[in-house]
C-alpha positions in Angstrom: 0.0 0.0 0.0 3.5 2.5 -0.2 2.4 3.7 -3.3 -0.5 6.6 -4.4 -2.8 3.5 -6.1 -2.4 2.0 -2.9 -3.5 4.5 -0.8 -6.1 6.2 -2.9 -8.3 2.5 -4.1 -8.9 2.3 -0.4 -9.3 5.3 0.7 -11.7 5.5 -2.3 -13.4 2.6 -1.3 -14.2 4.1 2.5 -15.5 6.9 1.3 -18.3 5.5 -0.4 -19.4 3.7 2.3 -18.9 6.1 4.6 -21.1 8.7 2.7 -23.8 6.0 2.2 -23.7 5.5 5.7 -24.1 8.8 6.8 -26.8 9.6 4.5 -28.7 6.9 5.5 -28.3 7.4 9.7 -29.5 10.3 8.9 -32.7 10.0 7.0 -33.3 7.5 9.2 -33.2 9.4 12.0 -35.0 12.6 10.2 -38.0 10.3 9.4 -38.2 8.4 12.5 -36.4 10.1 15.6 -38.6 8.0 17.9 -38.3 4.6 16.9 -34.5 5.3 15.7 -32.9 2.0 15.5 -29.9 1.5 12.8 -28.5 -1.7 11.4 -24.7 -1.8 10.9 -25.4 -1.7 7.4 -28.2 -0.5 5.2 -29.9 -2.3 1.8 -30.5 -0.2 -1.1 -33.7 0.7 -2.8 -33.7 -2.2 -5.2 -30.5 -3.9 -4.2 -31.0 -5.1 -0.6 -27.3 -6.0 0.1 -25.6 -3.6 -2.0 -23.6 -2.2 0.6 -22.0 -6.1 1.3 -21.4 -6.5 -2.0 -19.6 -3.5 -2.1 -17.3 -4.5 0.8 -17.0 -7.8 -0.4 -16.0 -6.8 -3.7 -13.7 -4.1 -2.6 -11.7 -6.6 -0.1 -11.2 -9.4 -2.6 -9.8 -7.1 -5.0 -7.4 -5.3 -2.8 -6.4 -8.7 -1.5 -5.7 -9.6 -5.5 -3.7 -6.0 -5.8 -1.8 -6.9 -2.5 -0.5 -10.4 -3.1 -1.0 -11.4 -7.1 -0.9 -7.9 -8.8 1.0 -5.4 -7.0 4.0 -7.9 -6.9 6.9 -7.7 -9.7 6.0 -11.4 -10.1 2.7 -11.1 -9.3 3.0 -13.9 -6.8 3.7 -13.0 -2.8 6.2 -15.9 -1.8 9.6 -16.4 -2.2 10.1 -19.3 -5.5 13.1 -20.9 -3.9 11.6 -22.2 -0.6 8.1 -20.1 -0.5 8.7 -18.2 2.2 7.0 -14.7 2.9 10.2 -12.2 1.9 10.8 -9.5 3.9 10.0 -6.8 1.0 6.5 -8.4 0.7 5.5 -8.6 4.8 3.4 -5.2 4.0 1.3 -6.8 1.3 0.0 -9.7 3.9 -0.5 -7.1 6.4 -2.7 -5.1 4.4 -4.2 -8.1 2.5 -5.1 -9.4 6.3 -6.9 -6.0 7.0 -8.7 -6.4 3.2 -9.8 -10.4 4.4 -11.4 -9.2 7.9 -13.2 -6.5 6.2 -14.4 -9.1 3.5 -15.5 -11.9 6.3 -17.5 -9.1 8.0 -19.6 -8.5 4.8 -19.5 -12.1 4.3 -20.9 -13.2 7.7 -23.2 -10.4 7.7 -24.7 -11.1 4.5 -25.2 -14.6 5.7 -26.5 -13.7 8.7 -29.5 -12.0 7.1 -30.5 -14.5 4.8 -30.6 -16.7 7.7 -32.6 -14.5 9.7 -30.5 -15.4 12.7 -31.8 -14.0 16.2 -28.2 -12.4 17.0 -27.3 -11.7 13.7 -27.0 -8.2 14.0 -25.2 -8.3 17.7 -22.6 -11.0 16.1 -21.8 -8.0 12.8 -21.1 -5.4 14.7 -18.6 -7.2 16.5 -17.4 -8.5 13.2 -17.3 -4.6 12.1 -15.4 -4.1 15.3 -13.5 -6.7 14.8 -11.9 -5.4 11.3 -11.3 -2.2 12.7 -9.5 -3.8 15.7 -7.3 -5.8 13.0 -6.7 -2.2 11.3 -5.8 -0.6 13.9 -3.2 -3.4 15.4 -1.8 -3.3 12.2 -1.7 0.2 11.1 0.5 0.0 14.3 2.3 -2.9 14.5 3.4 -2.2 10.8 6.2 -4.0 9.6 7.3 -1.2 7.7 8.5 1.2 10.1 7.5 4.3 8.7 9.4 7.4 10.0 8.9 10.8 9.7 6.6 12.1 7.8 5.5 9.0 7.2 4.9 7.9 10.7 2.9 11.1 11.0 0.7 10.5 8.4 -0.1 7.0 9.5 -0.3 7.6 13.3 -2.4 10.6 12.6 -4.7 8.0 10.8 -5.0 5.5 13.8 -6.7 8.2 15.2 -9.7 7.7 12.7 -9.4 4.0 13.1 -9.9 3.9 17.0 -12.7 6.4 16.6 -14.9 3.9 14.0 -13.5 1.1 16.6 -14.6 2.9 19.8 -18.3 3.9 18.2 -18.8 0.5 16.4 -18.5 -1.2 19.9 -20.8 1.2 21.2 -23.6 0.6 18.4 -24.1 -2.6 20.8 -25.2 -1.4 23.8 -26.4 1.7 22.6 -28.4 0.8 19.3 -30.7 4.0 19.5 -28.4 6.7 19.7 -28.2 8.8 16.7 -24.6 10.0 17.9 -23.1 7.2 17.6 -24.6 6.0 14.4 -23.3 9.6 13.1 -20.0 9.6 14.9 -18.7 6.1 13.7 -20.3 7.1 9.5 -18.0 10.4 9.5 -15.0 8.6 11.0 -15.2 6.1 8.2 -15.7 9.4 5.4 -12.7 10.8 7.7 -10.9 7.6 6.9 -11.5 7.4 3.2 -10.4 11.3 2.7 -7.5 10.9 4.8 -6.2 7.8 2.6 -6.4 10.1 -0.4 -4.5 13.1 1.2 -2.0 10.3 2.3 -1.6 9.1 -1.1 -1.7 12.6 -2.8 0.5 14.4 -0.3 2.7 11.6 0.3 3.7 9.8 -3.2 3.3 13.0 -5.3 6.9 14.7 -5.8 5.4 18.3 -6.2 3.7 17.8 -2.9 6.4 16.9 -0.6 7.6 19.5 1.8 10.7 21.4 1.1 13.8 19.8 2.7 12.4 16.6 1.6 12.6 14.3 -0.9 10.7 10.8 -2.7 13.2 8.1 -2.8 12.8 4.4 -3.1 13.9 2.0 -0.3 14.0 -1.9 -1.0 11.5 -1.9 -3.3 9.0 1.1 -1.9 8.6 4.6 -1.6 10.0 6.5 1.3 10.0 10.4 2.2 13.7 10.8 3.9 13.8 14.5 5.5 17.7 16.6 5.6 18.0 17.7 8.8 16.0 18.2 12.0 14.3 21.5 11.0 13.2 20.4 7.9 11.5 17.0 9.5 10.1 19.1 12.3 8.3 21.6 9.7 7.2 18.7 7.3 5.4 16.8 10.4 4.0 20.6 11.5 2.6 20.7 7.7 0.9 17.0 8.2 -0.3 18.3 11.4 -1.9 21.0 9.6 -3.9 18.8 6.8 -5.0 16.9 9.3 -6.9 19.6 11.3 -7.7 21.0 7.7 -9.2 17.7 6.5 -11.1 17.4 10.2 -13.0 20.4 10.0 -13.9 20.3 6.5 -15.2 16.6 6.8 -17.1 17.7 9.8 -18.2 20.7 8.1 -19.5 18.7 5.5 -21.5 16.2 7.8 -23.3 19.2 9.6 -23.9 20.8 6.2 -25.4 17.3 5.2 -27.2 16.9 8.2 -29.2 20.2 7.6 -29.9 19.2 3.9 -31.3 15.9 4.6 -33.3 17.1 7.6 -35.1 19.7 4.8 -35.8 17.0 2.7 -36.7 14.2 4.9 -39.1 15.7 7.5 -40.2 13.8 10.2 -43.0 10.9 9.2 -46.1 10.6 11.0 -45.7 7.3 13.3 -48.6 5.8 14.9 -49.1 3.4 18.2 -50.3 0.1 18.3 -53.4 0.1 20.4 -53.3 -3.5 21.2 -50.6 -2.9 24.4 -50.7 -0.1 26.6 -48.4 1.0 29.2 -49.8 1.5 32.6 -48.1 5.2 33.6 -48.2 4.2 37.6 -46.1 1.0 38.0 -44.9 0.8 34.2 -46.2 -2.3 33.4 -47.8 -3.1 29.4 -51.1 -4.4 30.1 -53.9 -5.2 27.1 -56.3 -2.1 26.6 -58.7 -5.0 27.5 -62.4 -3.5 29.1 -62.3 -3.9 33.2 -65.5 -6.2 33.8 -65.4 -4.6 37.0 -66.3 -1.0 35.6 -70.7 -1.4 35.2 -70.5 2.5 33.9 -68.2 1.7 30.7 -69.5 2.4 27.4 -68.6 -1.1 25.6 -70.7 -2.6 28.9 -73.4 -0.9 27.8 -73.6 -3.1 24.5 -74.2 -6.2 26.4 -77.4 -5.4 28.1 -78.7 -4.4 25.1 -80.9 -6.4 22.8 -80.7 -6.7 19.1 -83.9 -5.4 18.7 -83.0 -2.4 21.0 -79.9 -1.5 18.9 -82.3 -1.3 16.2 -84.1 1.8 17.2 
């Protein structure tokens, strides 16, 4: 993934889901802020499991980029005894992240056909789970970025924890709106930040001056002359960062407001069958007290056909 491709296909691929999340928790929540209830992932108008198709598709094909395509012999392992090489450590640690993202959509997918009880419990900790394998190794990366580098990736471990943290969260606190929205603009946060990575980091016109775009073993690496230079280069990444924060959330509020003009608030009716008794809290059936001579649906059954008549 130490190439532009391989930061902006990703980072590409979050922010479509991402976006599709967000819109969705939100018209969800603009339509029906009382029975608010999200699923960890939401079915199209005519495709019901677009979404997992999407992920599915997107982590089999960066799994194909990381170990059969992105390769000079397209082919991970080492001919002579088919060992993992050093140089190629990076491609199954990003093709391990693409897998756990591609079992989540997987299991999930499965999990609805099968109309399992816990099936929506058992995703999100899948969901949890891939961002949990992200995050371990985004920082246990074989790879030791430094520098800029390691500013730009530990800056986007940040994003990571945040869709971990919330994702988690969606489990005992499946009606909050926050959440929902919090853990949707992390993973837009995520897909913008892979592109600025990408763009800022692998383009020679955009690295800072003092620095330079050399190639180490195989990949590209940003090597920094002097202390001054590095210090201002990671004060620059600093600076995108807060830059690409505020005009992500920005966005989401703007998005927010949008949505909530043109999804307004559905009319949502109670079922009558169940009542809740406001004194000790109990449901009991809206059932007529046989106890109570003076109520009006008593009155019926004194009456006579005939008398019902007039």
């Amino acid at each position: 993934m130490g190439t532009l491709i391989g930061h902006v296909g990703p980072g590409f691929g979050f922010l479509i889901i991402g976006l599709w999340q967000l819109f969705n928790h939100i018209k969800l929540y603009c339509q029906h802020p009382k029975s608010y209830r999200p699923p960890i992932w939401f079915p199209a108008p005519r495709v019901r499991h677009l979404e997992l198709y999407l992920i599915m598709m997107g982590g089999w094909t960066s799994i194909l980029m990381e170990l059969f395509i992105g390769p000079s012999r397209h082919q991970p392992l080492d001919p002579t005894d088919w060992t993992i090489p050093s140089n190629h450590l990076h491609n199954f640690e990003h093709a391990t992240i693409s897998f756990t993202i591609f079992a989540y959509a997987a299991f999930a997918l499965h999990f609805d056909r099968v109309r399992l009880r816990a099936g929506g419990t058992l995703s999100f900790l899948l969901g949890a789970l891939a961002f949990a394998v992200e995050l371990l190794l985004s920082y246990l990366h074989s790879t030791d970025h430094a520098g800029v580098e390691w500013q730009y990736h530990w800056l986007l471990q940040i994003a990571i924890a945040v869709s971990l943290i919330t994702t988690v969260m969606g489990i005992p606190f499946p009606r909050s709106f926050a959440v929902g929205f919090v853990r949707s603009v992390s993973v837009v946060f995520q897909g913008v930040w892979f592109n600025v990575l990408g763009i800022m980091l692998y383009t020679p016109r955009f690295i800072p001056k003092g620095c330079s775009l050399e190639t180490d073993d195989g990949r590209f690496v940003v090597p920094c002359k002097g202390h001054l230079s590095l210090h201002r280069a990671k004060a620059l990444v600093n600076l995108e960062f807060s830059w690409t924060l505020i005009a992500v959330v920005a966005f989401s509020m703007w998005f927010y407001l949008y949505l909530a003009k043109k999804y307004p608030e559905l009319a949502e009716y109670e079922c009558l069958a169940e009542k809740v008794d406001q004194e000790d809290g109990i449901w009991k059936s809206p059932k007529i007290e046989e106890e109570n001579p003076d109520s009006f649906a008593d009155v019926g059954k004194w009456l006579k056909p005939k008398d019902l008549e007039r």
